[in-house]
N, C-alpha and C positions, 0 to 999 in steps of 0.2 A: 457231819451228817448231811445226807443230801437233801435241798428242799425240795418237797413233792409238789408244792404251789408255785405259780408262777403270780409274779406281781401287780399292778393294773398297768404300769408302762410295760413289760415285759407282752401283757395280755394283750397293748397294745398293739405290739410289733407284731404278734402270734396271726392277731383278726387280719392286719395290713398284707402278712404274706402269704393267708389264707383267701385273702380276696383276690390277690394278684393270681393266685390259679383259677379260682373261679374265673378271674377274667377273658382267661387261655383255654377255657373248656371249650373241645369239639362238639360239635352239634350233636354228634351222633350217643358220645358218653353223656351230655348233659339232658339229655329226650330219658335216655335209658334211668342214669340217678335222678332225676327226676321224677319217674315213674315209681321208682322204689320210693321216694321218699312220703307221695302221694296215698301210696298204698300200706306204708307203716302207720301213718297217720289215722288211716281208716280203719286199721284192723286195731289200736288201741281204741279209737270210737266205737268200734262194734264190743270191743271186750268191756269198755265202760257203761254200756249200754246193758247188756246180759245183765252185771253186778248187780248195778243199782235199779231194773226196774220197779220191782218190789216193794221198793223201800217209800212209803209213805208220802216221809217226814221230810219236807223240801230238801232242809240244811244237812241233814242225814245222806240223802239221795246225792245231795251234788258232793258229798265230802268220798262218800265210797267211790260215783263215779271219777274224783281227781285223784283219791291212790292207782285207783289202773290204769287213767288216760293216758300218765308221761310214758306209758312204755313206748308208742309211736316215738315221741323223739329220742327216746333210748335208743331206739332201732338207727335211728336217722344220725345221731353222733358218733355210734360205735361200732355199725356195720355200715358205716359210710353211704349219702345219698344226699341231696341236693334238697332242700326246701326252701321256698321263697321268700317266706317270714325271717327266719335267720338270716340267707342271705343279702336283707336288708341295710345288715353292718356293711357291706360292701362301700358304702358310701364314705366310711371311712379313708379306705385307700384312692377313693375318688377323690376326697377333698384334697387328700394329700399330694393330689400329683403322682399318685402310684401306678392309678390305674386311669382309661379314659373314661368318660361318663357314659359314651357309646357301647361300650366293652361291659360295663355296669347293667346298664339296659336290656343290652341285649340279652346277658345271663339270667334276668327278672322275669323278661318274657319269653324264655325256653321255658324256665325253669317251672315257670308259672303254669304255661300249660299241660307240662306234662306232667306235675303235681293234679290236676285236675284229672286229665286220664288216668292217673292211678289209682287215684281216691273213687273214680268211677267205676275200673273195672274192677275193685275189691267191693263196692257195691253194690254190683250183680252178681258176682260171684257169690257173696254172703246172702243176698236174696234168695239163689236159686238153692244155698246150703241149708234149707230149713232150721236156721240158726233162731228167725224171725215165728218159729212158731211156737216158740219158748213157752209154757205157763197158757196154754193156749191164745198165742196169739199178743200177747200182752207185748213180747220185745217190740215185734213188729205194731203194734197200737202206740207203743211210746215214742220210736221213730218217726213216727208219722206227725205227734201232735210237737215231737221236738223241730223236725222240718218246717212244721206250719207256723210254730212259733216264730222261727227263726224269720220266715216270710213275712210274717207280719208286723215287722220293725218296722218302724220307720226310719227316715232317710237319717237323722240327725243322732238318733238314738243306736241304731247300726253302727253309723262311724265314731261317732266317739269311746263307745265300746270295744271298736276295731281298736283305738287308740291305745286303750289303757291294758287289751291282750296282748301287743306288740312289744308296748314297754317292757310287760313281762317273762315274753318270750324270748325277747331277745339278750337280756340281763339274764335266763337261764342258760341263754347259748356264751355271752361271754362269759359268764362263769364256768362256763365247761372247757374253756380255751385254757382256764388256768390248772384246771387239774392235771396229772400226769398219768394216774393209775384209772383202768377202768369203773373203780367201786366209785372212787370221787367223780367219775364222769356219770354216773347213775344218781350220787346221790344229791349230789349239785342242784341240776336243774329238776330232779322230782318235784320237788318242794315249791319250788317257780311255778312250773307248771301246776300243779296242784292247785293253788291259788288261783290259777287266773280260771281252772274250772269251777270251781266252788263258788268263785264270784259269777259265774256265766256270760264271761267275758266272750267276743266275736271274734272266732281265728277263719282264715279265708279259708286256708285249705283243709281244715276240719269241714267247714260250712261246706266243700265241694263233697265229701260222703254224705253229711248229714241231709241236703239237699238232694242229691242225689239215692240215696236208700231210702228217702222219703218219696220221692214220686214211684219207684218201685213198690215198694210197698201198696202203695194207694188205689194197685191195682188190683189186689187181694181182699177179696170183699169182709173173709175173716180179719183180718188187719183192722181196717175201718167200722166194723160196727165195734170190733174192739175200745177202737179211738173212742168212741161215745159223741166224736165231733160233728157239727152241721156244716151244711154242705157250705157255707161261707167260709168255713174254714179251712175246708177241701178243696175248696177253689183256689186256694192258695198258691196249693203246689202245683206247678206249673214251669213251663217256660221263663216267666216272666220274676218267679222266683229267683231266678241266676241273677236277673237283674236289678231286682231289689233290695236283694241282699249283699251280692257279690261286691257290687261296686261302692258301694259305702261303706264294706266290710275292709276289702283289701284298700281303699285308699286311707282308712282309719290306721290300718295296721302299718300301711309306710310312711303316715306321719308318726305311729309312735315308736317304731324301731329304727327308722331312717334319720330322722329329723329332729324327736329327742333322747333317742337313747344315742344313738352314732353322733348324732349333731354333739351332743353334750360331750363324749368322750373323744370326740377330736378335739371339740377347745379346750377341753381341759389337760389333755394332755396333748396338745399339739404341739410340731419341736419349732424353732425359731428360724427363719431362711436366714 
């Protein structure tokens, strides 16, 4: 019988020769998957966002929004597209001498921006879709105080959050290396993901919709008396928001997919020169 799993050294080799193309991607394919992947991302935040506004009960609210959230990375495994959180295993075939570290970077910072244009133009597009005027106004009120939230981390509290999304984003994505069939590539990383919404864990390029359809929104004055928020908190979203969230966010996220989920799984299974 054939086995439909692949092993963790076998899983190994899978991330190793999956990074080595990544390392070979044209600027032009990697701008392009990139932007799909940005944009899958954003359109499971928007569908998570519809689900659960409603819903009261904190732990209630984040468990419904993390059944619909993984569908962005469903999107992103199995119609194929570039995300920068995942591609963080990269560093594996880095370590290993597979690939350069230049060639690694380089793919980070394609990849990275144009996850960001995607995630940005799905939200404006969802802005201008009166998706946001759900329940009178209510989607568009929870974006907003979800944005401001996000704004309002602090530097230490952002990145170590960043941290412990990474981990588990990226342990969804090598576990999807092992599957063979599409159902096991769906049901794999659900469940990962899942988790690290319901914890409210900080992923970058989530945080580039969330950020971003929150300052849209803020422009809508039904949206904001929605929110019920004062203006301290509307102050928030801003410019300045990219920066205080982003960068604590995404360096969080590549110490916990780069450094110990990839770090751990090259020593542990690294082969001997």
């Amino acid at each position: 019988m054939e086995n439909n799993i692949l092993n963790p050294l076998e899983i190994r080799e899978a991330v190793i020769k999956s990074g080595e193309e990544k390392a070979k991607i044209k600027l032009g394919s990697g701008i392009i998957l990139g932007i799909l992947a940005g944009a899958f991302i954003a359109i499971g935040g928007s569908a998570a966002a519809v689900a659960s506004h409603s819903v009261n009960n904190v732990g209630l609210s984040r468990l419904v929004s993390g059944v619909v959230f993984p569908v962005g990375l469903m999107m992103v495994l199995i119609c194929g597209a570039e995300l920068f959180t995942g591609n963080n295993l990269m560093i594996i075939p880095a370590l290993e001498g597979r690939i350069k570290f230049k060639d690694m970077f380089r793919n980070w910072i394609i990849i990275y921006i144009s996850n960001f244009i995607g995630a940005t133009i799905v939200s404006f597009l969802i802005f201008r879709s009166g998706m946001l005027d759900i329940s009178g106004g209510q989607v568009g009120a929870t974006l907003i105080k979800v944005a401001a939230n996000k704004s309002g981390l602090s530097f230490s509290t952002a990145f170590t959050s960043g941290i412990m999304c990474n981990i588990i984003v990226c342990l969804a994505v090598w576990g999807a290396y092992a599957a063979k069939d599409v159902i096991s590539k769906i049901i794999m990383p659900w469940f990962l993901i899942m988790a690290f919404v319901v914890c409210g864990f900080e992923h970058c390029v989530a945080n580039m919709y969330y950020l971003t359809i929150g300052m849209f929104a803020k422009t809508n004055v039904l949206y904001v008396q929605a929110s019920a928020l004062g203006a301290d908190k509307l102050a928030l979203l801003g410019g300045k928001s990219f920066i205080n969230n982003l960068i604590p966010v995404t360096l969080g996220n590549i110490v916990g997919g780069a450094v110990l989920i990839g770090g751990a799984y090259f020593l542990a299974y690294k082969k001997d020169k």
